[in-house]
C-alpha positions as a printed Julia matrix, in Angstrom:
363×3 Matrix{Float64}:
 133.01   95.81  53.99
 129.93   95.99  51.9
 129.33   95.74  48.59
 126.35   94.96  46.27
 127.69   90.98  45.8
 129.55   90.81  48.63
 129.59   91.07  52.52
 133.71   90.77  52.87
 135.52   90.38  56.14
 139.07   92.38  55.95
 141.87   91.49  56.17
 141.25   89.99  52.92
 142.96   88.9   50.25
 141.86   88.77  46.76
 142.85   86.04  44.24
 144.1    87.98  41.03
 141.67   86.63  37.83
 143.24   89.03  35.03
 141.24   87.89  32.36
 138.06   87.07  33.98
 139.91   84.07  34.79
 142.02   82.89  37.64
 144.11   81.33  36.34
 143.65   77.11  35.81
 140.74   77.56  38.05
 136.65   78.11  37.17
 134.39   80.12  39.1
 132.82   77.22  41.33
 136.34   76.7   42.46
 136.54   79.97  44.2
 133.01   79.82  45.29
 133.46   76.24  46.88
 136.52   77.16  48.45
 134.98   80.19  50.44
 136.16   83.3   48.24
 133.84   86.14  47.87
 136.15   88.79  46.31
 138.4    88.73  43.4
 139.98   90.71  40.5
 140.03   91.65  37.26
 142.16   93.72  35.56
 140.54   96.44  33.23
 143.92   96.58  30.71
 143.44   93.0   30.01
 139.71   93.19  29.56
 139.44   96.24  27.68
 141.97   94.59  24.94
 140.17   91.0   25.11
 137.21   90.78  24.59
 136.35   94.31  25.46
 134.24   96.33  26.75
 131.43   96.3   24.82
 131.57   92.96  24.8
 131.5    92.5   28.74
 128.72   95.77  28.62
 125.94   93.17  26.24
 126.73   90.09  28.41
 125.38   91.78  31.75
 128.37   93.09  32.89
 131.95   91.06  34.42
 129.93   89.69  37.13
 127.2    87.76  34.67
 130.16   86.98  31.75
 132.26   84.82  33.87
 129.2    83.68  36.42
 130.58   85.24  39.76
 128.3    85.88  42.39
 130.92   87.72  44.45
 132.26   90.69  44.73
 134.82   92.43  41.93
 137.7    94.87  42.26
 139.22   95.77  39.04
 142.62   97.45  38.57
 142.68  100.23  36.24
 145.75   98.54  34.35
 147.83  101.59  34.76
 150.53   99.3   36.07
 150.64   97.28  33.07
 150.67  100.31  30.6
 153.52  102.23  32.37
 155.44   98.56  32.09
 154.97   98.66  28.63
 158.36  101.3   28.46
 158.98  102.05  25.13
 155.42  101.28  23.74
 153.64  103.86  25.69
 153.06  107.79  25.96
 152.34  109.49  28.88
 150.19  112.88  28.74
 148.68  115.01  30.71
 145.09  113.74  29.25
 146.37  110.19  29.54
 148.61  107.6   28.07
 148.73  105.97  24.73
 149.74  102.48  24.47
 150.19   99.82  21.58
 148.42   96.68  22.57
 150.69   93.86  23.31
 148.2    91.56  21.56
 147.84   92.66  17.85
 149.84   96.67  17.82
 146.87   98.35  17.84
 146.86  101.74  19.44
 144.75  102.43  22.74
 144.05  105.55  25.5
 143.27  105.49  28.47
 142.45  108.47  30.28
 140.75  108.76  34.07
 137.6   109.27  33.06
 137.53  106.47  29.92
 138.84  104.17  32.7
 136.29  104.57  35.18
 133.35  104.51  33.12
 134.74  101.67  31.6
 134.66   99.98  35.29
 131.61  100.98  35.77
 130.17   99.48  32.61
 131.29   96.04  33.6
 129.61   96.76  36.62
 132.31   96.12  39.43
 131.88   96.36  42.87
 135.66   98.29  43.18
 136.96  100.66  40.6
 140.57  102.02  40.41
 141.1   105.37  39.23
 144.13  105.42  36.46
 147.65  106.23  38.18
 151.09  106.67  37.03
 152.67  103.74  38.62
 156.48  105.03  39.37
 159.63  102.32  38.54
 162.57  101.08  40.76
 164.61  103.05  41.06
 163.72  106.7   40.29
 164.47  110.02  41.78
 162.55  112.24  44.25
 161.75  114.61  41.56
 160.37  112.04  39.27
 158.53  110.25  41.99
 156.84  114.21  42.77
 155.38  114.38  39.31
 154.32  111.11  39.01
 152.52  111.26  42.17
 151.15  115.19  41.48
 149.47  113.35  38.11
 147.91  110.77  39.83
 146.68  113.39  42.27
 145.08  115.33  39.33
 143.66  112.14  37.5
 142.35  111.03  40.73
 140.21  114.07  40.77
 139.34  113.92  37.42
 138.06  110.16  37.44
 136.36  111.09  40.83
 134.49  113.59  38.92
 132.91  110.97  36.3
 132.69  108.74  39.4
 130.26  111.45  41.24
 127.89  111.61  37.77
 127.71  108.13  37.73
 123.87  106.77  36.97
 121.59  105.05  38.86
 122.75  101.79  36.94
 125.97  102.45  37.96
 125.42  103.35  41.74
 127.07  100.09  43.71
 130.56  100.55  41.88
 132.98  102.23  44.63
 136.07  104.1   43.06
 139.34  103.77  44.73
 142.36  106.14  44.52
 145.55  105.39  44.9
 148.44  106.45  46.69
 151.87  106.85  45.01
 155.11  108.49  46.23
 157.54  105.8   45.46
 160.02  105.13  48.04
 160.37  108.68  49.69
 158.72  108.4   52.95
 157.63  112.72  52.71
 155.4   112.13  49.3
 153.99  109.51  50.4
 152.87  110.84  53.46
 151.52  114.01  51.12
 150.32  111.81  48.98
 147.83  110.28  51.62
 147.0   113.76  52.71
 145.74  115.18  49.42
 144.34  112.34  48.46
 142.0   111.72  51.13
 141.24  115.65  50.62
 139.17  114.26  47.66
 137.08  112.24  49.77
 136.55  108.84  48.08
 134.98  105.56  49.84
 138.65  103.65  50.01
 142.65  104.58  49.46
 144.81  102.0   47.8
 148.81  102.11  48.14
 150.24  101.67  44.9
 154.01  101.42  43.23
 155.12   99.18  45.82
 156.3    95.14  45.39
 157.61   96.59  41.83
 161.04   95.78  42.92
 162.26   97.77  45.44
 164.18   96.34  48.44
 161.84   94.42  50.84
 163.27   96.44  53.81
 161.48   99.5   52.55
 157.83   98.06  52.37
 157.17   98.56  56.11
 158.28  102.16  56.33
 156.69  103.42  52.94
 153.27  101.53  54.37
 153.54  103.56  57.46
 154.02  106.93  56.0
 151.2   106.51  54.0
 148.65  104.9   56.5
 149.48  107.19  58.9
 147.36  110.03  56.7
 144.77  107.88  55.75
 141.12  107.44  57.69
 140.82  104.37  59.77
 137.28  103.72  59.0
 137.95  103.25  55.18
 139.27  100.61  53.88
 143.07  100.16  52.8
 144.37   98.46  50.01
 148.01   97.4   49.31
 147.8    96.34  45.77
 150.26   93.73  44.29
 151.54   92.2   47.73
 150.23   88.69  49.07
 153.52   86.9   50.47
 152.56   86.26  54.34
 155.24   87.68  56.11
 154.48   90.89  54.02
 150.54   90.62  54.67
 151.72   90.43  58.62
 153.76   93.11  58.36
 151.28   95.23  56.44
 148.34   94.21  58.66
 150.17   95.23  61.55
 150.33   98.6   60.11
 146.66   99.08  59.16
 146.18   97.27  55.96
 142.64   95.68  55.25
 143.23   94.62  51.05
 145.8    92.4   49.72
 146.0    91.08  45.59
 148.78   89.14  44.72
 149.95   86.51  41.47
 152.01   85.11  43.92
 150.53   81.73  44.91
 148.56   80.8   42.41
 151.73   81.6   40.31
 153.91   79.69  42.27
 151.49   76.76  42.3
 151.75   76.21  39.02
 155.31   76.24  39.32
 155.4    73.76  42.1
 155.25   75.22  45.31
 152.84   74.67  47.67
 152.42   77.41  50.12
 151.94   75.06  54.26
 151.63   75.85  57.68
 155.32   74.86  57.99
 156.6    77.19  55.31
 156.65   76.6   51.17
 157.3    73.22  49.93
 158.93   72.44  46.54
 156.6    69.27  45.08
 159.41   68.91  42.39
 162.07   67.55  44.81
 162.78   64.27  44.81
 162.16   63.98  48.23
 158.48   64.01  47.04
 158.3    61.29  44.75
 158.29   58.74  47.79
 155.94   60.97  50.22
 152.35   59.77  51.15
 151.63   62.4   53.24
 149.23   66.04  52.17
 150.81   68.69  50.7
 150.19   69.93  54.49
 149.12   67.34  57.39
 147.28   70.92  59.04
 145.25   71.78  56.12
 142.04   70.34  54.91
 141.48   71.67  51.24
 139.98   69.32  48.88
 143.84   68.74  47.77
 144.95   67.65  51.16
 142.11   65.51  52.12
 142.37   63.63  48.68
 146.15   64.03  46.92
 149.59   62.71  48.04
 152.93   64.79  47.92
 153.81   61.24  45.63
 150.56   61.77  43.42
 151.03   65.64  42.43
 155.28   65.23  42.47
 154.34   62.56  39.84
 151.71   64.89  37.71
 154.41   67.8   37.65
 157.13   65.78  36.22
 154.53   64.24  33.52
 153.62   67.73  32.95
 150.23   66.89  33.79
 147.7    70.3   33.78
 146.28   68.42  36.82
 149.34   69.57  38.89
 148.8    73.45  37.74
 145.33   73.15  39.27
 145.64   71.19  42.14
 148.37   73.37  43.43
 146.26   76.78  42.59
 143.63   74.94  44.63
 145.29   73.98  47.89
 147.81   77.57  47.77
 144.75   79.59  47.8
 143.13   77.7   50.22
 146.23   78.03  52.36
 145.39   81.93  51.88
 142.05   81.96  53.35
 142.54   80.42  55.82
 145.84   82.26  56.44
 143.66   85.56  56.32
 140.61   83.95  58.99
 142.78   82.83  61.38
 144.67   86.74  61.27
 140.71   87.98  61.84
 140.68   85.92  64.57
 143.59   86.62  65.96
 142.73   90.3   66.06
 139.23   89.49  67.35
 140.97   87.48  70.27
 143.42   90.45  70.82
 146.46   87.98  69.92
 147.41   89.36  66.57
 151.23   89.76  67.88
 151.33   85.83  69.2
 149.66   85.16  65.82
 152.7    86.8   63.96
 155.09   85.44  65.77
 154.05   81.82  66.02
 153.29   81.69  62.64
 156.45   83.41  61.31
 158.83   81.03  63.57
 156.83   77.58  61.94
 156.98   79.48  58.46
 160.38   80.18  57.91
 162.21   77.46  59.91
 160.35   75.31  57.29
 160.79   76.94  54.25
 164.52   76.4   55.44
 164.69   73.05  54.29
 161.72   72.53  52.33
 162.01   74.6   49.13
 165.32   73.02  47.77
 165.5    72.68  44.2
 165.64   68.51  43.03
């Protein structure tokens, strides 16, 4: 895949920076460690500092110093999870800022130009992100908005100036969890013609059972030489799954998240660095790994820095967990390169999960 900052090898997954920030981590950590796409999130950054703010200082790329490439989400998830503090229209949705009350719209075509004023390499058009549960006939007019948004942000997209030129805008597909829409979904949207598809409204809660089926119905309408982008999921046994259906993107909290909460993501499943069984243990956070936390840190050290409450721990662990996903993602290129993908899988989800068995205990 490539973009103006960024030559990017799929499957790939992005580390999640919402703020222009992932978080406990700077850009040279990203860039040392081997990433070369991440994203942003255009809800957060339009209410802090805004856009204006990101337009004088170059664009997103220049304000937080990342040479790499940027997807932004159009933060359509966030507003529709703001319930009771937001308005859905057919122009848009107003929202009152979680920050200081103040009221806000977004609309599709105020949401890509604003993407395309911080100068991303990946827009997302605005959607209307559907919640778990909800009926068929809820799901339908969700979707049929996004549809009509998508076309309307495409439309701004296709004026876009010559300054502009290297942002791609991505669609996305919704449907909820009823196999038919999203399926029609897929279809219409790809009648719109845009340079990738994203599958939204998915990891919001539904049963995990579902994930595989809903990703079929909807890859199964979209082109195979564009790329596609689950947004939201980055647990491996759901990236497997999902590559193994046709996925190329993947954005997930997850690990960094759980870092900071004190698990460490290994080649022999998660470990919990808050047991006790860590206080006492010499040995890397994972004897097959060679992140600058492995080669350096003990299990004893970073046990020790989470019970001090140490900020150290926070970092270390968002260090080593997205390590652990990069390489998680290379070897999966390999593997497909090789033609073993399915060995891959396997192997990795037998050593993965009889781990996690015993190694993820609370102290």
């Amino acid at each position: 895949m490539r973009l103006a900052h960024a030559e990017v090898e799929t499957p790939v997954f992005m580390p999640v920076g919402t703020q222009a920030s992932v978080k406990t981590l700077i850009s040279e950590d990203l860039e040392a460690l081997g990433y070369r796409l991440i994203l942003g999130n255009t809800y957060h950054l339009w209410l802090r500092p805004g856009i204006d703010v990101l337009e004088e200082a170059g664009g997103l790329h220049s304000f937080m110093s990342w040479k790499g490439g940027l997807l932004t989400d159009s933060g359509g998830f966030q507003v529709f999870s703001l319930a009771n503090r937001r308005t859905v229209e057919e122009e848009g949705v107003e929202f009152a800022s979680h920050v200081d009350g103040a009221r806000h719209r977004l609309t599709p075509e105020n949401v890509a130009q604003a993407q395309m004023r911080m100068g991303v390499d990946i827009a997302m058009c605005l959607d209307e992100c559907p919640p778990y549960p909800c009926s068929e006939a809820e799901a339908r007019d969700m979707m049929d908005r996004t549809l009509r948004w998508a076309a309307r942000a495409k439309e701004v997209w296709s004026q876009r100036s010559e300054a502009h030129r290297n942002t791609h805008l991505f669609p996305i597909v919704q449907g909820a969890t009823f196999a038919a829409l999203r399926g029609e979904s897929a279809r219409r949207t790809v009648a719109l013609d845009f340079p990738g598809y994203a599958l939204g409204g998915l990891s919001v809660g539904e049963p995990r059972n579902l994930l595989g089926p809903m990703i079929e119905a909807s890859v199964a309408e979209l082109p195979k030489d564009k790329p596609r982008y689950l947004m939201g999921v980055g647990r491996p046994e759901d990236m497997l799954e999902a590559v193994e259906r046709g996925i190329d993107m993947f954005d997930c909290v997850w690990p960094t998240r759980n870092g900071r909460n004190g698990q460490a993501l290994t080649s022999q499943g998660p470990l919990n660095l808050r047991t006790n069984a860590c206080r006492r243990d010499d040995r890397p956070v994972d004897e097959a790994c060679s992140c600058p936390v492995c080669r350096r840190y003990s299990r004893r050290y970073i046990a020790h820095l989470f019970r001090a409450g140490e900020y150290a721990a926070l970092r270390l662990l968002s260090l080593h967990n997205l390590a652990f996903m990069l390489d998680f993602t290379r070897r999966i290129r390999q593997s497909i390169f090789d033609g073993g993908f399915s060995n891959f899988k396997n192997g990795f989800l037998d050593r993965y999960h009889a781990g996690s068995l015993t190694r993820s205990a609370a102290p």
